[in-house]
C-alpha positions as CSV (number, residue, x, y, z in Angstrom):
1,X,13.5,1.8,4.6
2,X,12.6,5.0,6.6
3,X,13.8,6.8,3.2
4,X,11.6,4.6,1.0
5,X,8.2,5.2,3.7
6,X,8.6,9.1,3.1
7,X,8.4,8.5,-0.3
8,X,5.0,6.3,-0.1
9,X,3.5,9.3,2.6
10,X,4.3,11.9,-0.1
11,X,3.4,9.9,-3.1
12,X,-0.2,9.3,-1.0
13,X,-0.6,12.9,-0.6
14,X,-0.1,13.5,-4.0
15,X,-2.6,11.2,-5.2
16,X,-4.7,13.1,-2.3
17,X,-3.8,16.5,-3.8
18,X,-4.4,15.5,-7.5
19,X,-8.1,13.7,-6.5
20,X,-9.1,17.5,-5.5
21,X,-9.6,18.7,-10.0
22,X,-9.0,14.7,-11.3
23,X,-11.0,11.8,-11.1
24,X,-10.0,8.3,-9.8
25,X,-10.0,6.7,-13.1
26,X,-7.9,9.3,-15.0
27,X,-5.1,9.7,-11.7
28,X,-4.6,5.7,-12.2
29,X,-4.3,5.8,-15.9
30,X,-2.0,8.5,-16.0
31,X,0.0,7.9,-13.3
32,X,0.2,4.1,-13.3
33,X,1.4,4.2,-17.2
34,X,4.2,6.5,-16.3
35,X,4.8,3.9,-13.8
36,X,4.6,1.5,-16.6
37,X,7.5,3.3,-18.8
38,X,10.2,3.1,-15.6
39,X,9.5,-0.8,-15.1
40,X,10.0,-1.5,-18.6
41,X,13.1,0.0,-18.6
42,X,14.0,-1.7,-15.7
43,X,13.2,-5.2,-17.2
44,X,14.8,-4.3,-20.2
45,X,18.1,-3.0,-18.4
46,X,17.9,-6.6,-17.1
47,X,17.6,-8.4,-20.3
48,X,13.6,-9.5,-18.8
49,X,10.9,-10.1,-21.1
50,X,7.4,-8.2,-20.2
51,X,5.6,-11.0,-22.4
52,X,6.2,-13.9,-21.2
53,X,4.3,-17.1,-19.8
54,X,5.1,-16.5,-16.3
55,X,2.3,-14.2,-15.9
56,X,0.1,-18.0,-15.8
57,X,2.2,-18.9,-12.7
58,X,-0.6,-19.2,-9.9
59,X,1.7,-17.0,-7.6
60,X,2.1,-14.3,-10.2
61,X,-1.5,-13.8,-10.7
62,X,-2.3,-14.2,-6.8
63,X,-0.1,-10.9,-6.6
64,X,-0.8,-9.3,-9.6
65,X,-4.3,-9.5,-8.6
66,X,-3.7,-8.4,-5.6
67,X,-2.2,-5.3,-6.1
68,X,-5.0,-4.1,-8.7
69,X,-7.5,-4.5,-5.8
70,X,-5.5,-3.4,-2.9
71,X,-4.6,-0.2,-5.0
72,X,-8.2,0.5,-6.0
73,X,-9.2,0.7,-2.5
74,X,-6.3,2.0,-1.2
75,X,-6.4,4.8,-4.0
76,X,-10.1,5.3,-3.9
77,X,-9.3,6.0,0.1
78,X,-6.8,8.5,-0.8
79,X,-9.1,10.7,-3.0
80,X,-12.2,10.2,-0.1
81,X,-10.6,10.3,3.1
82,X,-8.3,12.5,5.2
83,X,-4.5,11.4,4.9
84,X,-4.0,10.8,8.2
85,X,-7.0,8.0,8.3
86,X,-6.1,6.1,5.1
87,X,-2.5,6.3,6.5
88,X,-3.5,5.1,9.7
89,X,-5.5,2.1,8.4
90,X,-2.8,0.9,6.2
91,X,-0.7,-0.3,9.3
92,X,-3.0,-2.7,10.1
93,X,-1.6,-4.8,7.2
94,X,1.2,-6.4,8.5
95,X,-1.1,-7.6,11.1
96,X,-3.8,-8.7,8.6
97,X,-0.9,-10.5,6.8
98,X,-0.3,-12.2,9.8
99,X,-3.8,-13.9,10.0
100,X,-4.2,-14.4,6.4
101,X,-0.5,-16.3,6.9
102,X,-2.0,-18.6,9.4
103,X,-5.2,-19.4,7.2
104,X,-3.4,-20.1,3.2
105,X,0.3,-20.5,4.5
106,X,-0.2,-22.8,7.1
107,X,2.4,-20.4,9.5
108,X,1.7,-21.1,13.7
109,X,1.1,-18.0,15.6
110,X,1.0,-18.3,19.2
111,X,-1.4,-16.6,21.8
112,X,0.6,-13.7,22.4
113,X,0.5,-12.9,18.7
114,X,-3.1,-13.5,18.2
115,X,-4.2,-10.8,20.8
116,X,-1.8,-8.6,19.6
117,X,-3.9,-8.8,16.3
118,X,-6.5,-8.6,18.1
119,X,-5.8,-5.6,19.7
120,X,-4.7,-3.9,16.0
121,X,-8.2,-5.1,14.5
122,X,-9.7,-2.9,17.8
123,X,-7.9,0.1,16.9
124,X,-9.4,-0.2,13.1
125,X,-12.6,-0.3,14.9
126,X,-11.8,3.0,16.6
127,X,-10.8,4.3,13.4
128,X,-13.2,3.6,11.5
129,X,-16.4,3.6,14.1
130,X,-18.7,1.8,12.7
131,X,-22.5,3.6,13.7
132,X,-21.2,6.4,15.1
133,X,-22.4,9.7,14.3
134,X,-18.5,10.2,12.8
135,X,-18.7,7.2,10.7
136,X,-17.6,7.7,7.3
137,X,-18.7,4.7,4.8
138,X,-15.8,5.8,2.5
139,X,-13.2,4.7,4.8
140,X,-14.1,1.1,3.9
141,X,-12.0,1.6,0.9
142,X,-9.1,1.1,2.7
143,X,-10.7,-2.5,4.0
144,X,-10.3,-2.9,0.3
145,X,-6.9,-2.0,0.3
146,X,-6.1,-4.0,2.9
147,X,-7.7,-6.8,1.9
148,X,-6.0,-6.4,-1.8
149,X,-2.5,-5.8,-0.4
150,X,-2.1,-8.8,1.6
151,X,-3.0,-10.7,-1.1
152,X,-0.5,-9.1,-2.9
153,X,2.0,-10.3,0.0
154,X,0.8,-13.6,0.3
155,X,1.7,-14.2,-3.7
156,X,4.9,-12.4,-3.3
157,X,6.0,-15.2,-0.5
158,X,4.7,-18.0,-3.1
159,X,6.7,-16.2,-6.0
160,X,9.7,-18.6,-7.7
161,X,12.7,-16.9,-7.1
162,X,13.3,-16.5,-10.8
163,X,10.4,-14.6,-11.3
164,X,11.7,-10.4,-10.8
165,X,9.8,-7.9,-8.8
166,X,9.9,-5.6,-11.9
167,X,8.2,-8.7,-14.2
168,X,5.2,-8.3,-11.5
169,X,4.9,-5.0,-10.6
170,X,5.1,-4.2,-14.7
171,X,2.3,-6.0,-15.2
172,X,0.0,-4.4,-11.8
173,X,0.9,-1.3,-13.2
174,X,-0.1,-2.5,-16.7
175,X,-3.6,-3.6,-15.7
176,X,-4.1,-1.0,-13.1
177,X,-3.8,1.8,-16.3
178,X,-6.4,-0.1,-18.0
179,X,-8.7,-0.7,-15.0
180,X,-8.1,3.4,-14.7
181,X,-9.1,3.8,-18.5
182,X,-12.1,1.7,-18.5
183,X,-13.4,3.5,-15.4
184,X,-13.3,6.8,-17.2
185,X,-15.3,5.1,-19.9
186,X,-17.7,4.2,-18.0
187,X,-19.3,7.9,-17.3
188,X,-16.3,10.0,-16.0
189,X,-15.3,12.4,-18.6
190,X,-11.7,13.7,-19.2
191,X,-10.7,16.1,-17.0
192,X,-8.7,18.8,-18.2
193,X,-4.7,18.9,-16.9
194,X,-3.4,21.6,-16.5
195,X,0.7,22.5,-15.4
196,X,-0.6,22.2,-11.2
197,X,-2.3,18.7,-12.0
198,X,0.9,17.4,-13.7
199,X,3.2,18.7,-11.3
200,X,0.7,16.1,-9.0
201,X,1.1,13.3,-11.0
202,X,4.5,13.5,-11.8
203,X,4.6,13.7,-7.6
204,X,3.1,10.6,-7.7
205,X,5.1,8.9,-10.1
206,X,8.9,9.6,-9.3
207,X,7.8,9.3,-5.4
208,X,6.5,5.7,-5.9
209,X,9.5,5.1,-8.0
210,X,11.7,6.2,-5.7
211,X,10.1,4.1,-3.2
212,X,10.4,0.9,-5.0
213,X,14.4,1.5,-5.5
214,X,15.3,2.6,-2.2
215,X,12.8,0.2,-0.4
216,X,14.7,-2.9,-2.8
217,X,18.1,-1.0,-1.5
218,X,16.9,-1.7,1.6
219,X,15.7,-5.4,1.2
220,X,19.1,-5.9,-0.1
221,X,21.3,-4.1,1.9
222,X,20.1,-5.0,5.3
223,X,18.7,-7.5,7.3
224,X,14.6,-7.9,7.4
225,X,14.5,-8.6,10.9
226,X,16.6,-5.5,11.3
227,X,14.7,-3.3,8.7
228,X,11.2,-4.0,9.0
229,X,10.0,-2.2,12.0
230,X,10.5,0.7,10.1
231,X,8.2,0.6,7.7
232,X,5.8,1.9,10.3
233,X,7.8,5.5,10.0
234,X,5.4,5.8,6.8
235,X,2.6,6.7,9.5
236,X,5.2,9.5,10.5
237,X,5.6,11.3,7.9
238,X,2.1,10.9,6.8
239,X,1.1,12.8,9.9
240,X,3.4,15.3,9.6
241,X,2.4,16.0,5.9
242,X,-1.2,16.2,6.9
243,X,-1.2,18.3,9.7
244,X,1.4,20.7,8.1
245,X,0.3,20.7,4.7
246,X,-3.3,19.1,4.2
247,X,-4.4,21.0,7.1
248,X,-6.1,17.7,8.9
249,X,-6.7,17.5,12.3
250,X,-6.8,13.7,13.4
251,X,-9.3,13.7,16.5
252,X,-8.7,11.7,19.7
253,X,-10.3,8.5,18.9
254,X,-8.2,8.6,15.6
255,X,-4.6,9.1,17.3
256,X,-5.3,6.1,20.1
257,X,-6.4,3.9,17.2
258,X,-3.4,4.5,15.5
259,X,-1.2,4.5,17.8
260,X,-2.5,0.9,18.8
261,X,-2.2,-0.3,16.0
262,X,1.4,0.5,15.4
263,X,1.7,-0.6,19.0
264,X,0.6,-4.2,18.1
265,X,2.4,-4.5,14.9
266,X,5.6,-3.8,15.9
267,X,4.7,-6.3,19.4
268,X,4.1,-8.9,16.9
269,X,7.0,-8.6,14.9
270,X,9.4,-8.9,18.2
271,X,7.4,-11.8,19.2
272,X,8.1,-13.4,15.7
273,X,12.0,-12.7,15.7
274,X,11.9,-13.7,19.0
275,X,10.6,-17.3,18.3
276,X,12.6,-17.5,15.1
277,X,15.9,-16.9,17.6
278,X,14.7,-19.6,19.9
279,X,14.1,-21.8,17.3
């Protein structure tokens, strides 16, 4: 898991390095049809058919629609905002998951839980500052993202078992290559690539790839209740990647929002795995 959260940090600043001479439209066409190519190897490795009438399943298009709007905003963040801040407001999902868990799934969430989500929702308000002089509006993107993502989540947890990870994820990747294509239609021209731009891309796409095999390793191989507090070393390495390479410098205000954030999720998550072990 820590393994597959390096990969996402460096596969975001990628996308943050390639955003500098690309545009938005042509970074998710590219990249997300090269993405395309590795999961329909995968499905056909695993005798899976991309076209097939599973894509109607309600849960299927829940998540697929979730992750084309969750990564628009999240990759629209990533080509707007520092690193560090788009990185920062990402770990706030697993506590927006939480409410949006209680709302559609019906899941009971005691007090201690709600004010730890509270508490996260105040550090995204110290992020993010809204009327301050430092406000930035593009940082709403990753509202966006968030917003998109658990979506994305909340269809995963409705998915049939028989229906594969790869069968969904081929067909975000699918969509999100089009979405990137029509955006370039509509008034961004093609931007010339030259050998530093692919070596970007190509960042992008065998860092996510990596990603999604080691973090399925992961799911696999270990327990969730074990594994999942990791997935907030992603904030990590996206520090250390900004500061060292990006050359950001994440101000005060930045640093105690994130680190309340993290600070609530992970309270959360014992608080959950505590009640399931009661239970």
């Amino acid at each position: 898991m820590t393994a597959a959260m390096a990969a996402f940090a460096i596969s975001d600043a990628f996308i943050n390095l390639a955003s500098r001479t690309l545009p938005t439209g042509q970074i998710l066409a590219i990249t997300c049809l090269l993405s395309l190519l590795f999961f329909l190897t995968v499905l056909r490795r695993s005798n899976e058919r991309f076209w097939s009438r599973d894509i109607l399943n309600k849960a299927v298009l829940l998540r697929t629609a979730g992750e084309v709007f969750g990564s628009v905003g999240y990759v629209m963040a990533l080509t707007l905002v520092p690193l560090a801040t788009a990185s920062a407001m990402l770990q706030a999902q697993p506590l927006a998951l939480t409410f949006a868990a209680v709302l559609f799934l019906g899941e009971k969430v005691g007090p201690r839980r709600w004010l730890a989500v509270a508490l996260g929702f105040v550090g995204v308000l110290m992020i993010i500052r809204p009327g301050a002089d430092a406000f930035d509006p593009n940082v709403l993107w990753t509202l966006m993202g968030i917003t998109g993502l658990v979506a994305r989540d909340i269809g995963t947890r409705l998915l049939p078992p028989k229906i594969s990870t790869s069968f969904v994820s081929a067909w975000a990747v699918a969509l999100l290559s089009l979405l990137g294509l029509l955006i370039m239609a509509n008034g961004n021209a093609w931007a010339p690539v030259g050998p530093i731009e692919w070596i970007w891309l190509a960042g992008v796409t065998v860092a996510f790839t990596s990603a999604f095999f080691l973090i399925t390793a992961a799911l696999r191989l270990g327990e969730v209740s074990a594994i999942a507090p990791f997935r907030y070393t992603r904030m990590v390495f996206a520090l250390i990647i900004a500061i060292a390479f990006l050359g950001e410098r994440p101000d005060l205000m930045t640093w105690a929002g994130t680190t309340l954030i993290i600070g609530s999720g992970i309270y959360a998550f014992w608080r959950e795995q505590q009640q399931r072990s009661a239970a």
